[in-house]
PyMOL Python script that loads the backbone (N, CA, C, O; Angstrom):
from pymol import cmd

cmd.read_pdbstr("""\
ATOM      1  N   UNK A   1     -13.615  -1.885   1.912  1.00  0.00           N
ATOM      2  CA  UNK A   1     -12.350  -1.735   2.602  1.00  0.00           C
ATOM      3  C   UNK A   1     -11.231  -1.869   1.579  1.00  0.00           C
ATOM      4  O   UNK A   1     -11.240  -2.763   0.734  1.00  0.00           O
ATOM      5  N   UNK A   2     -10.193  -0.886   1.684  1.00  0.00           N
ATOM      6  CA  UNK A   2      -9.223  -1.241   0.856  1.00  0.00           C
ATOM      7  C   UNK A   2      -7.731  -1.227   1.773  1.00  0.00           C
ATOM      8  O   UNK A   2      -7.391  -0.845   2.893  1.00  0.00           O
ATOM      9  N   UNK A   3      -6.898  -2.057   0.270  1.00  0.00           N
ATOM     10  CA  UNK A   3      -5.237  -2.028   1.096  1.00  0.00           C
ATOM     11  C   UNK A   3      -4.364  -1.295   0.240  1.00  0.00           C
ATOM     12  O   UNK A   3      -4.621  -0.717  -0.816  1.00  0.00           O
ATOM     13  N   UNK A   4      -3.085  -1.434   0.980  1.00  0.00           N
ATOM     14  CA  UNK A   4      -1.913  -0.932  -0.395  1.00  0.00           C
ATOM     15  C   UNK A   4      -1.353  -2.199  -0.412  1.00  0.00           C
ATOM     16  O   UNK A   4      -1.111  -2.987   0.503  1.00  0.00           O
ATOM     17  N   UNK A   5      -1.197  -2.255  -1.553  1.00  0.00           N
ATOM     18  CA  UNK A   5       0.032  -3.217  -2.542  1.00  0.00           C
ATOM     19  C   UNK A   5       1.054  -2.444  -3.375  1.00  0.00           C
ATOM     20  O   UNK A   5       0.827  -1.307  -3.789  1.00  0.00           O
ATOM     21  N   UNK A   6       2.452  -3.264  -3.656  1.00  0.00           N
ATOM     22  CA  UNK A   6       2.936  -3.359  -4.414  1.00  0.00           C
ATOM     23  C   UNK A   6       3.572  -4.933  -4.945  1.00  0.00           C
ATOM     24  O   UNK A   6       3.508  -5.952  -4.258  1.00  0.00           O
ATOM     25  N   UNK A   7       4.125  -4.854  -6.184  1.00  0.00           N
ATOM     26  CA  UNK A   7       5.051  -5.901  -6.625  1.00  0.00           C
ATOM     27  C   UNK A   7       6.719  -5.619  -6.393  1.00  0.00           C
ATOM     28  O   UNK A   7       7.338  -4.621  -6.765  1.00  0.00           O
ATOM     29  N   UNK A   8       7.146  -6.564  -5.812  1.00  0.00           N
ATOM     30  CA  UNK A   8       8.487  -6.416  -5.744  1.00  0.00           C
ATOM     31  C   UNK A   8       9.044  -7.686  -6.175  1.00  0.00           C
ATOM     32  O   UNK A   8       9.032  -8.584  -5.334  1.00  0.00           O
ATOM     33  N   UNK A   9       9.573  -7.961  -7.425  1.00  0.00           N
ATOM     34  CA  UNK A   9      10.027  -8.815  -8.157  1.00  0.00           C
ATOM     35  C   UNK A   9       9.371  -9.957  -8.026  1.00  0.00           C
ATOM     36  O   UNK A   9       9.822 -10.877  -7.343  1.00  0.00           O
ATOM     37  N   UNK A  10       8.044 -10.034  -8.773  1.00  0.00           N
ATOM     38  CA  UNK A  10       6.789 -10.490  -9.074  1.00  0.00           C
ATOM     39  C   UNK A  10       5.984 -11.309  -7.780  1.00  0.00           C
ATOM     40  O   UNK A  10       5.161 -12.217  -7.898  1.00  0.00           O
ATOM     41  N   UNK A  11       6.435 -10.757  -6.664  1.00  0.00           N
ATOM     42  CA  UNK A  11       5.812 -11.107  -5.402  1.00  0.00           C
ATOM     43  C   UNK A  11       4.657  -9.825  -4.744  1.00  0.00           C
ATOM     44  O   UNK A  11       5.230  -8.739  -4.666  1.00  0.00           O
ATOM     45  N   UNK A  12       3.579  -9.796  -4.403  1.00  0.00           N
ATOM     46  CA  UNK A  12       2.970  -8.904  -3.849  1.00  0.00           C
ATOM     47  C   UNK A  12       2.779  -8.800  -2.323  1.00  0.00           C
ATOM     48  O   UNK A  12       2.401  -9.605  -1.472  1.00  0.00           O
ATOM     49  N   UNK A  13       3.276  -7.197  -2.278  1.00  0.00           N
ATOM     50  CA  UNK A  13       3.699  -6.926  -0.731  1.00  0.00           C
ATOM     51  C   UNK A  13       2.447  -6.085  -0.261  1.00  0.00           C
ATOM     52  O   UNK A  13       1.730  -5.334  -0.923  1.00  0.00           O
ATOM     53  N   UNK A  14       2.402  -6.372   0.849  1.00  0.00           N
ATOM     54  CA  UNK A  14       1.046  -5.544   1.267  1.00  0.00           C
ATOM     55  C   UNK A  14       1.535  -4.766   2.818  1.00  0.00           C
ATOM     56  O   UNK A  14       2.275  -5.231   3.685  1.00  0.00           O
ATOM     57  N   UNK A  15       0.939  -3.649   2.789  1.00  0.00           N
ATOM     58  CA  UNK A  15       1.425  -2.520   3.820  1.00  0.00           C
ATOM     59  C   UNK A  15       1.289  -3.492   4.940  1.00  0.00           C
ATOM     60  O   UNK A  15       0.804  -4.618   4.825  1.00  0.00           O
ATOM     61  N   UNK A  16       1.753  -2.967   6.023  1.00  0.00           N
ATOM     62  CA  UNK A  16       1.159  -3.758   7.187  1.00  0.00           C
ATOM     63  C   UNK A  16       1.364  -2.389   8.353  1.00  0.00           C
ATOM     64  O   UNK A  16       2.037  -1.381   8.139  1.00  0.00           O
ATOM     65  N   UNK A  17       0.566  -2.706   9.622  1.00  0.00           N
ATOM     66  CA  UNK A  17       1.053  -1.825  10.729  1.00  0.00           C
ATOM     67  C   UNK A  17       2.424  -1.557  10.915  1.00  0.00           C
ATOM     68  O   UNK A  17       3.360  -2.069  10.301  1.00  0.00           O
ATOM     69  N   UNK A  18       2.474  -0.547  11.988  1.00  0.00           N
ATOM     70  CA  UNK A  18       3.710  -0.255  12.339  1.00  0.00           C
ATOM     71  C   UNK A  18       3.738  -1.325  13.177  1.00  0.00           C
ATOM     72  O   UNK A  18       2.819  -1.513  13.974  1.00  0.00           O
ATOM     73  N   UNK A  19       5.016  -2.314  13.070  1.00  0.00           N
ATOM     74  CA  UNK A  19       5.692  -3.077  14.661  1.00  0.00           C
ATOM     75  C   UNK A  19       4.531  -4.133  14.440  1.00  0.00           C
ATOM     76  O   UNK A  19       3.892  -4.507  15.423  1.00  0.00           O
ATOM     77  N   UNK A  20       4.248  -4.610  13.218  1.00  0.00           N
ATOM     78  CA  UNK A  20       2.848  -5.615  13.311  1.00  0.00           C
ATOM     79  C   UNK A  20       2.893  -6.379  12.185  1.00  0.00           C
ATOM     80  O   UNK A  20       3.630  -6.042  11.258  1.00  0.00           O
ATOM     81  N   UNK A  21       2.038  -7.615  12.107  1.00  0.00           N
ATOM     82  CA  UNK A  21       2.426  -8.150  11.202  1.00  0.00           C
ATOM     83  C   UNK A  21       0.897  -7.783  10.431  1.00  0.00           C
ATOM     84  O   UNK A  21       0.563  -8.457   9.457  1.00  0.00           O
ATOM     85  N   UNK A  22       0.231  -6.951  10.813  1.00  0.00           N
ATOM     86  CA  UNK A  22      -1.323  -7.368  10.248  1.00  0.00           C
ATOM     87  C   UNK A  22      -1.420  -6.364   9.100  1.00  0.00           C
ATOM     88  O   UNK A  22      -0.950  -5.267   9.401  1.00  0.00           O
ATOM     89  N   UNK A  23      -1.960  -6.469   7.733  1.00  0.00           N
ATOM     90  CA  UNK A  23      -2.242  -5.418   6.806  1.00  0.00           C
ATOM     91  C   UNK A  23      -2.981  -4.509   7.743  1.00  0.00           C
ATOM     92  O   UNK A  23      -3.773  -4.643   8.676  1.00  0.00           O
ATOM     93  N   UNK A  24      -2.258  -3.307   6.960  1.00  0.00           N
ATOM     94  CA  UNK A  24      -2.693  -2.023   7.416  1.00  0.00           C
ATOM     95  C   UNK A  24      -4.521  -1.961   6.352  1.00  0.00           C
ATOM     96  O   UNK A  24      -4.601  -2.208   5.148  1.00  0.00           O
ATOM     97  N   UNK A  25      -5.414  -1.673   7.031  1.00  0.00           N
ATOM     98  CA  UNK A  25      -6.805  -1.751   6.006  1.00  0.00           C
ATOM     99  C   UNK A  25      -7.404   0.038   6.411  1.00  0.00           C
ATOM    100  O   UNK A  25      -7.153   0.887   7.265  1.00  0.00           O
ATOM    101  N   UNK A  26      -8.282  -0.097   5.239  1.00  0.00           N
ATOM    102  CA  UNK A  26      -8.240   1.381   5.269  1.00  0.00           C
ATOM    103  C   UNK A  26      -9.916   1.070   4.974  1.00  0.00           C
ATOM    104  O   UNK A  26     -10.287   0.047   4.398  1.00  0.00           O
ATOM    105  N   UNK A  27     -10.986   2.280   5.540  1.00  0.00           N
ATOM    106  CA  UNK A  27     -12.543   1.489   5.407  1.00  0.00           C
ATOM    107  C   UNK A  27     -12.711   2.632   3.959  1.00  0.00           C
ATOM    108  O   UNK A  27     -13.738   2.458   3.302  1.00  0.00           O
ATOM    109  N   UNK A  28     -11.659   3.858   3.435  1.00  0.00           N
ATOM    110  CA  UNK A  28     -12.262   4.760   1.946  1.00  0.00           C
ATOM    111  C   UNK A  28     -11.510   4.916   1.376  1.00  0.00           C
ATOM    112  O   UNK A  28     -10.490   5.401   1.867  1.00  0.00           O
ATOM    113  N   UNK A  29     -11.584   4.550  -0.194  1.00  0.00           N
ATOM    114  CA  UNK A  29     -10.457   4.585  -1.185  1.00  0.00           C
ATOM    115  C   UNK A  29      -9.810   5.727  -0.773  1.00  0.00           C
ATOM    116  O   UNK A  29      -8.888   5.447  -0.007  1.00  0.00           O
ATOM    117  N   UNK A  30      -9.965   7.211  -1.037  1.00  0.00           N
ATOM    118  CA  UNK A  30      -9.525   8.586  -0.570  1.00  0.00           C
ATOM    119  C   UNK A  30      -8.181   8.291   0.535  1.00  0.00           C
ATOM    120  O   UNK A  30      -6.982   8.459   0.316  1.00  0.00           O
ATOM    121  N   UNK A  31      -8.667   7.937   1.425  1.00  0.00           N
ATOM    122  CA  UNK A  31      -7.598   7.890   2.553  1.00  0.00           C
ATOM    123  C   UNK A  31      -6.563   7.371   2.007  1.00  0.00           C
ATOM    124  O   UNK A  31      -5.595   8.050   1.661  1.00  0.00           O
ATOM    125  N   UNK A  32      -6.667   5.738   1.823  1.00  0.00           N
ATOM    126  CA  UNK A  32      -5.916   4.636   0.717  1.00  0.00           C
ATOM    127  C   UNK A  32      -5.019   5.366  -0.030  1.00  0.00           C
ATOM    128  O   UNK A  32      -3.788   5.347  -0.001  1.00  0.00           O
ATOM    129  N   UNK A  33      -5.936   6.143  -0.839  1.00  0.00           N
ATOM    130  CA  UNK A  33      -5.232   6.602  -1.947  1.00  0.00           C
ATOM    131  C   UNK A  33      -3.991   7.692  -1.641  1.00  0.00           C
ATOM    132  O   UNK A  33      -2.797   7.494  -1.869  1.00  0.00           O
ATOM    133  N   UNK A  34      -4.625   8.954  -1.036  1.00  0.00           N
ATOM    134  CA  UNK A  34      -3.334   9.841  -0.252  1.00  0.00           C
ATOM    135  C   UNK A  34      -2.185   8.886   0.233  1.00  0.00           C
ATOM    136  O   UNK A  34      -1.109   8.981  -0.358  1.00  0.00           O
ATOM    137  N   UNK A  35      -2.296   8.071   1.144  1.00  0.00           N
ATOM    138  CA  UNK A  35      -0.953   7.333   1.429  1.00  0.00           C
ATOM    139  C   UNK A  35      -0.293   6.767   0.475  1.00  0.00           C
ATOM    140  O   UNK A  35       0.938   6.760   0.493  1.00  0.00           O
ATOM    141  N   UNK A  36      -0.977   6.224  -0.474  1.00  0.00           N
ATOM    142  CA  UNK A  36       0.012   5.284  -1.152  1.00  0.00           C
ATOM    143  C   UNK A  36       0.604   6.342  -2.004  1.00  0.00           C
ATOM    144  O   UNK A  36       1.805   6.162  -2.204  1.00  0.00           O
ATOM    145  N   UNK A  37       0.115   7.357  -2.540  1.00  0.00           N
ATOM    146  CA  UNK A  37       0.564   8.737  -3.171  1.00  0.00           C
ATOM    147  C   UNK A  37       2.080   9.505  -2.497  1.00  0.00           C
ATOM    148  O   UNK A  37       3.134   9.840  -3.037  1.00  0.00           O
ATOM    149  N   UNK A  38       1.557   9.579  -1.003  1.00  0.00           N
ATOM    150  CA  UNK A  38       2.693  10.171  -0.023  1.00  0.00           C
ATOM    151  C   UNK A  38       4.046   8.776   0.074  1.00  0.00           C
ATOM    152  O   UNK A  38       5.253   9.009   0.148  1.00  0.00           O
ATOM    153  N   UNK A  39       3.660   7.929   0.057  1.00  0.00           N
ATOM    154  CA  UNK A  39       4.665   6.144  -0.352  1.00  0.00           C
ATOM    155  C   UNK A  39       5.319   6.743  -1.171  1.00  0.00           C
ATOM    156  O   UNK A  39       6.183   7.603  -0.998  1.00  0.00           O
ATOM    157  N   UNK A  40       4.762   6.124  -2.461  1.00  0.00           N
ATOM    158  CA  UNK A  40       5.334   6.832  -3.764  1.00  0.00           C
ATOM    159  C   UNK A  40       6.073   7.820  -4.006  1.00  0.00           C
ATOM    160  O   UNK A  40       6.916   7.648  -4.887  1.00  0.00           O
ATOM    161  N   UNK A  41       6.008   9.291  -3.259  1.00  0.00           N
ATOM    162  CA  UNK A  41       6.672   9.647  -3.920  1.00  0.00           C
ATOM    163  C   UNK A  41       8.107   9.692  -3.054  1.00  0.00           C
ATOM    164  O   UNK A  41       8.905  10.610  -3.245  1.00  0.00           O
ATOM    165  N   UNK A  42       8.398   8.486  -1.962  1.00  0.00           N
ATOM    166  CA  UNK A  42       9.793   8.550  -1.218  1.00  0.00           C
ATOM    167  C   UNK A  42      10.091   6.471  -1.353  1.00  0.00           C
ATOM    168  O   UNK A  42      10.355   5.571  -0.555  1.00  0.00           O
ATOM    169  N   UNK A  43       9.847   6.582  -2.798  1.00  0.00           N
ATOM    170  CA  UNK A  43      10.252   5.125  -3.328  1.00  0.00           C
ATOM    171  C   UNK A  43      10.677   5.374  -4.308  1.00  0.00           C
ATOM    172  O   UNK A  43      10.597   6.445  -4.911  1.00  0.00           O
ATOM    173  N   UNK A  44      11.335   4.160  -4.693  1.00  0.00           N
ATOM    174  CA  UNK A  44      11.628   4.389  -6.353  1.00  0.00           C
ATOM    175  C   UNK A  44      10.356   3.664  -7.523  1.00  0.00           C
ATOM    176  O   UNK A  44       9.409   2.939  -7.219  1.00  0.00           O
ATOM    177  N   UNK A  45      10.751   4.160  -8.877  1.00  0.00           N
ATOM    178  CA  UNK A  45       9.641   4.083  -9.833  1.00  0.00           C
ATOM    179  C   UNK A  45       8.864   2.448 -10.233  1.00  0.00           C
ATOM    180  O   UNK A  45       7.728   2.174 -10.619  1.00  0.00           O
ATOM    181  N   UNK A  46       9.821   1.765  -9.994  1.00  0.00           N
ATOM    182  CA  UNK A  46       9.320   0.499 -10.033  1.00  0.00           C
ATOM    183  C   UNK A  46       8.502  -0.440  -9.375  1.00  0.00           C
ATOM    184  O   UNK A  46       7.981  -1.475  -9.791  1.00  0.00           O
ATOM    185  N   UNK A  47       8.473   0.477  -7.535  1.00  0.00           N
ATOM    186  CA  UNK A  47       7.884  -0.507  -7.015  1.00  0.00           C
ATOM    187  C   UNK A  47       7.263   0.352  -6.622  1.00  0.00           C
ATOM    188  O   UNK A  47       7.817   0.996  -5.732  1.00  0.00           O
ATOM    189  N   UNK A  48       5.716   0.859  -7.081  1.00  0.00           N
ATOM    190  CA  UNK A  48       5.122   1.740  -6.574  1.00  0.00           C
ATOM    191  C   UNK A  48       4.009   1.108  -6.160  1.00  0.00           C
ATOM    192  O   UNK A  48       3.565   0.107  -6.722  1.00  0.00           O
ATOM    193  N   UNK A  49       3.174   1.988  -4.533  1.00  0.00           N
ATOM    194  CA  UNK A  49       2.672   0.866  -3.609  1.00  0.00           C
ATOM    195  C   UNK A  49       0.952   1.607  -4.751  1.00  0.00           C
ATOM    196  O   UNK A  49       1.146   2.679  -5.325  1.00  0.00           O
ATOM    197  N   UNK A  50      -0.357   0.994  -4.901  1.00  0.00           N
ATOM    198  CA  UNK A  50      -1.248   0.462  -5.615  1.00  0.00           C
ATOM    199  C   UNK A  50      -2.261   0.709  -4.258  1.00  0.00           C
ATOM    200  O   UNK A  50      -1.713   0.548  -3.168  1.00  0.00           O
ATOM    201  N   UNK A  51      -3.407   1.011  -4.261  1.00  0.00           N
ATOM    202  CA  UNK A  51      -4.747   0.991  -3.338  1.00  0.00           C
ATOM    203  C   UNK A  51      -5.482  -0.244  -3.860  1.00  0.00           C
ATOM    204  O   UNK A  51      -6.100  -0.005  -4.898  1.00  0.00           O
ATOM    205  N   UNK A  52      -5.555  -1.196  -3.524  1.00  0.00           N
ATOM    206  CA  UNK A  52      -6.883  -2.540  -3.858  1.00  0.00           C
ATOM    207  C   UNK A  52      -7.829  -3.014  -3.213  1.00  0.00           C
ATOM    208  O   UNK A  52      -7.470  -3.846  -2.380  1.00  0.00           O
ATOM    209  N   UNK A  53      -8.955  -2.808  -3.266  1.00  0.00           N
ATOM    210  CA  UNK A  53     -10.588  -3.119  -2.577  1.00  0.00           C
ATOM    211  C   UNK A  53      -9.989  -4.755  -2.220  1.00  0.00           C
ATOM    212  O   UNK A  53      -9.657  -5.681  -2.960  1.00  0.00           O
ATOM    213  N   UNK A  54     -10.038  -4.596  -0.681  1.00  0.00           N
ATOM    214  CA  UNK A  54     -10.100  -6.082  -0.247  1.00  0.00           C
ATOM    215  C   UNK A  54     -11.005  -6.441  -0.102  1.00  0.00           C
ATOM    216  O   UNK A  54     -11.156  -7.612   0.245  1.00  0.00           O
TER     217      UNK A  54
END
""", "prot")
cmd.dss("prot")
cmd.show_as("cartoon", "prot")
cmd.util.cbc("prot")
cmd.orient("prot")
């Protein structure tokens, strides 16, 4: 199972549902990965969101 992360001024943020407080979990890197890709590219360069095997 994996999540998205990022760092936002050396704190790590983790996706969560919409309207929820629970990490959003994903059961295949692939999926993971497209989103945090589609994130990225409507963020800025510094805080880019990361896929990590929970």
């Amino acid at each position: 199972m994996y999540i998205i992360v990022r760092k936002n001024n050396g704190v790590t943020e983790t996706l969560k549902k919409s309207n929820s407080r629970v990490k959003k979990t994903f059961y295949d890197f692939y999926t993971a990965h497209m989103l945090a890709q589609r994130l990225n590219s409507n963020t800025h360069s510094r805080m880019q969101w990361d896929v990590k095997q929970k």
